[in-house]
N, C-alpha and C positions, 0 to 999 in steps of 0.2 A: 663463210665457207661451210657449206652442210657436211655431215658425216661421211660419206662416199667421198666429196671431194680433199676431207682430208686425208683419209686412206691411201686415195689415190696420188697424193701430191709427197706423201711418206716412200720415201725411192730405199731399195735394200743399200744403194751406198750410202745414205746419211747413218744405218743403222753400224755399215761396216765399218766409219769412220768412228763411229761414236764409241762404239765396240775395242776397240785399236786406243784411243787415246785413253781410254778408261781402263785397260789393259798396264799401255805404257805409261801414265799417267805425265805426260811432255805430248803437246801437240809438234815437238820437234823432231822427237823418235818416233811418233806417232807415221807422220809425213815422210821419215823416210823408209820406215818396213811398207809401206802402203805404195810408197813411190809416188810418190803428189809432192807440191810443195807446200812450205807449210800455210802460206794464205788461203791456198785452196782446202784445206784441213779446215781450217779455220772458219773459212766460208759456208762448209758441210755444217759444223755444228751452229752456226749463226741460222742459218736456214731452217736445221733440226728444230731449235728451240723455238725459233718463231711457229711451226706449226706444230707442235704439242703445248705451245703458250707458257712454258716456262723455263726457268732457268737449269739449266741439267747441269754445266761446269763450272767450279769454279775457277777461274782465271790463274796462272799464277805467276808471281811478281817474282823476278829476278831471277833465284835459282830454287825458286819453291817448285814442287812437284802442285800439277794439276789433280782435282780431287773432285769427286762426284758430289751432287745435290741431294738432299733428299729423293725429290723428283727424278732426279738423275738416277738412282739406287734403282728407283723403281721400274723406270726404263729398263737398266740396263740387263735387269732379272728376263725381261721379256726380248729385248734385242740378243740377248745369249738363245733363247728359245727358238726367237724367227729364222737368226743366221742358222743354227744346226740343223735345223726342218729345212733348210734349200739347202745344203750341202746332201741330207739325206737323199731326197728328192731327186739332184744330179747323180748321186753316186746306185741309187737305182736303174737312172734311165741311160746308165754306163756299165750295167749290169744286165740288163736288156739287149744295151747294142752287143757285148761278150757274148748271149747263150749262155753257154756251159763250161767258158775259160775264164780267163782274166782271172783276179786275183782271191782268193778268199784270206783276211786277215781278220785273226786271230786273237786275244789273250788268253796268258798263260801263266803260273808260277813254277817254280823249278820241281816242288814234291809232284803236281800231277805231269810237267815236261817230262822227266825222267821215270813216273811208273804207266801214265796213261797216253800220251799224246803217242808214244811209236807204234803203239799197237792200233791205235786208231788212224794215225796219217800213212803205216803202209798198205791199212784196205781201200782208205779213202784214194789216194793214188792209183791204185789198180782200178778204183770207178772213176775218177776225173784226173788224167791223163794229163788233159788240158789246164788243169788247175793250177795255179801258183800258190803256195799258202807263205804267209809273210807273219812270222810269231811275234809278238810284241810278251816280255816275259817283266814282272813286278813283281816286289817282294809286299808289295801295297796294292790292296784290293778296290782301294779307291782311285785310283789311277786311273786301273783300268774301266772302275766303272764309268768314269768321267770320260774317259775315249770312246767308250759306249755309247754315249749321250749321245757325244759329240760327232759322233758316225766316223769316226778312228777304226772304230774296228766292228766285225760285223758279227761278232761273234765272243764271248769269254769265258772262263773258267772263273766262278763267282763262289763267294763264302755268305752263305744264309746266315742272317736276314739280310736283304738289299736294304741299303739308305732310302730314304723314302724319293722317289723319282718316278720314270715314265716306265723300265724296265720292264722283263716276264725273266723269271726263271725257271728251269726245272731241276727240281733234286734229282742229284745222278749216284750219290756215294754217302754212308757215314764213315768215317775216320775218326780211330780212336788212338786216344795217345798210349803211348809205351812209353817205357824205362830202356833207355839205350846204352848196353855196358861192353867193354872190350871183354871177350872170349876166356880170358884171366881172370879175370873182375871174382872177387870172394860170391859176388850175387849172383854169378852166370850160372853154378850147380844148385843153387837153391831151390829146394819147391814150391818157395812160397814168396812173391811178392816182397819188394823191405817195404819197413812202413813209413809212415810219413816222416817221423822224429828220425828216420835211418834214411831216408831221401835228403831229409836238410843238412844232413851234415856230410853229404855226397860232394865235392867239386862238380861242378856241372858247365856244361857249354848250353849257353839260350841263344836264340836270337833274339834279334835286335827288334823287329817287328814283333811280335808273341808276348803278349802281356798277361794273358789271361792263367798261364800256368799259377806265374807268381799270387797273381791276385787269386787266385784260390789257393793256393797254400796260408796266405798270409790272411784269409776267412778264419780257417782252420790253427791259428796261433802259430805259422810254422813261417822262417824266412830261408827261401834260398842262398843256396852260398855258392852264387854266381861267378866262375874268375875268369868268363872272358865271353864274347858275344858274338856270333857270325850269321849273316842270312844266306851265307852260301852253303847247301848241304852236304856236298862234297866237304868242306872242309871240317862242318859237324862231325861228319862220318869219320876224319881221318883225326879227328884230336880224338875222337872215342877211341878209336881202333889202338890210339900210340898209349892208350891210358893215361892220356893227360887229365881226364873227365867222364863223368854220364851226359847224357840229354834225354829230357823229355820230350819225344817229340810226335808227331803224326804216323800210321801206323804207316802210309804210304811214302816215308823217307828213306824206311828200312829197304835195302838192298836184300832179295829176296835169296840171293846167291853168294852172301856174304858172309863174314866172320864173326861180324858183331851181333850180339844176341840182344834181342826184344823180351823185355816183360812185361808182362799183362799189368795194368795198375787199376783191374775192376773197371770204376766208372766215376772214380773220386776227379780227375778232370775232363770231366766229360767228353765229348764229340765233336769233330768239326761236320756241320753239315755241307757238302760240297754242292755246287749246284752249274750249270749251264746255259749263261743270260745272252740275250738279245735283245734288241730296239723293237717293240710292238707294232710303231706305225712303220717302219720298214717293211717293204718286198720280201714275202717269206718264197727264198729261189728255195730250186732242189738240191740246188746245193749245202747252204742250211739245212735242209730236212735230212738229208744226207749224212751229216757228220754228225750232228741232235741222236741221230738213231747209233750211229758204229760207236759214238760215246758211251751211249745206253747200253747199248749190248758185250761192248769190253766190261764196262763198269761190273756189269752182274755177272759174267763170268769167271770162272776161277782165275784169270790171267793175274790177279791182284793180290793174288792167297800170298798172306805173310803172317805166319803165325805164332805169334806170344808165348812162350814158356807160360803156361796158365800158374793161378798163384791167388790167394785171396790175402786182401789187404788187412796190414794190423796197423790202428791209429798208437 
């Protein structure tokens, strides 16, 4: 069998089977998310391996879980590739039959849902009428980027650098963190910043995702004194507000019309770079270019002003 004809004899359902039991790692749950039985599962991957010439599963005895091959590994990096490039490819040419409706989805995490997405989804609405937008919201930027890949979504709200993959982004925002204290707090009339050694022995509220505060405090000889953890910002907000805690957190958490006061902390934990990704070989619609831009354009205007009690750091 020459090279074309093995190409050609390589059908996307042995890959989707292959994909599925490697997934579920049971050719029996395999067979019934797929809806096949299972000899027919089975069938798929007997046929698969005869034309790639080797062995991709291995078998498994009694109540073992089925487990990939070397060969198999290698496959299945590239069958993860093939299937999301046809799902892309449909969900373009379902994008084409729409125009200018149908769905545009989304990711999002809660600090840009609650200071950026309303001001962008009420002018994008007044331009696409017709639009449906469908928010997929994570406290995990890998998720979303994975949904990205995988043509989940057509669009995200992404944290620079991307993991190395097929992606584009564009920076839209830096974010800096603050000191977030209730309106009482001994540190809300201060002019000056606490310092580090006056941060660590703060009660604080972190999240649960956000590693990086600690890991530069703990550069700097310092350990927080973390007593409780939430990804929800809302709830950040209101354990500040009750004085249970501070948080360190993104300048775009802060409620701009609220009671709790922000303090500048210099540039000792640096910046989040924000950024706005998409799938490259995807169909860039107008709809996309559309929303890339009202992002752009909220971003850099004052609608985001939340501003820090200024204050220079003392270590």
């Amino acid at each position: 069998m020459n090279e074309f004809d093995r190409v050609g004899a390589l059908a996307m359902r042995h890959l989707v089977a292959f994909e599925t039991v490697a997934e579920e790692r049971s050719f029996t749950r395999a067979a019934r998310r797929l809806g096949y039985t299972q000899s027919a599962v089975s069938h798929q991957m007997a046929t698969l391996e005869r034309l790639v010439g080797k062995q991709l599963i291995e078998r498994p005895r009694g109540t073992e879980a089925a487990h990939l091959t070397e060969a198999g590994e290698v496959l299945h990096r590239h069958a993860q590739a093939l299937i999301s490039r046809v799902k892309l490819a449909y969900d373009d040419l379902d994008g084409l039959a729409e125009g200018v409706g149908g769905t545009f989805r989304f990711g999002t995490y809660q600090s840009m849902s609650t200071s950026i997405l309303p001001h962008v989804l009420r002018r994008f609405s007044e331009q696409f009428p017709l639009v449906r937008v469908h928010l997929t919201e994570s406290v995990d930027d890998l998720s979303l980027v994975r949904d990205l890949e995988d043509g989940k979504l057509d669009a995200s709200f992404v944290t620079l650098p991307l993991p190395e993959g097929p992606l584009t982004a564009v920076e839209i925002l830096r974010d800096v963190y603050v000191l977030l204290v209730a309106p009482d707090s001994p540190f809300a009339g201060r002019a000056t910043a606490p310092s580090l050694a006056e941060i660590a022995q703060l009660p604080l509220i972190a999240w649960r995702s956000w590693r990086g505060v600690e890991d530069t405090m703990r550069e700097r000889g310092y350990e927080l004194n973390v007593i409780m953890r939430s990804d929800d910002s809302d709830t950040v907000r209101s354990l500040v507000g009750a004085g249970v805690g501070a948080a360190i957190v993104p300048r775009l958490i802060v409620d701009p019309g609220g009671s709790l006061v922000p303090l500048a902390l210099d540039d000792v934990f640096g910046e989040r770079s924000l950024a706005l990704a998409w799938h490259p070989e995807r169909r860039r619609t107008p709809v996309l270019d559309a929303f890339t831009q009202l992002v752009q354009e909220v971003c850099s205007s004052d609608l985001l002003t939340v501003s820090p009690r200024p204050g220079s750091r003392r270590d």
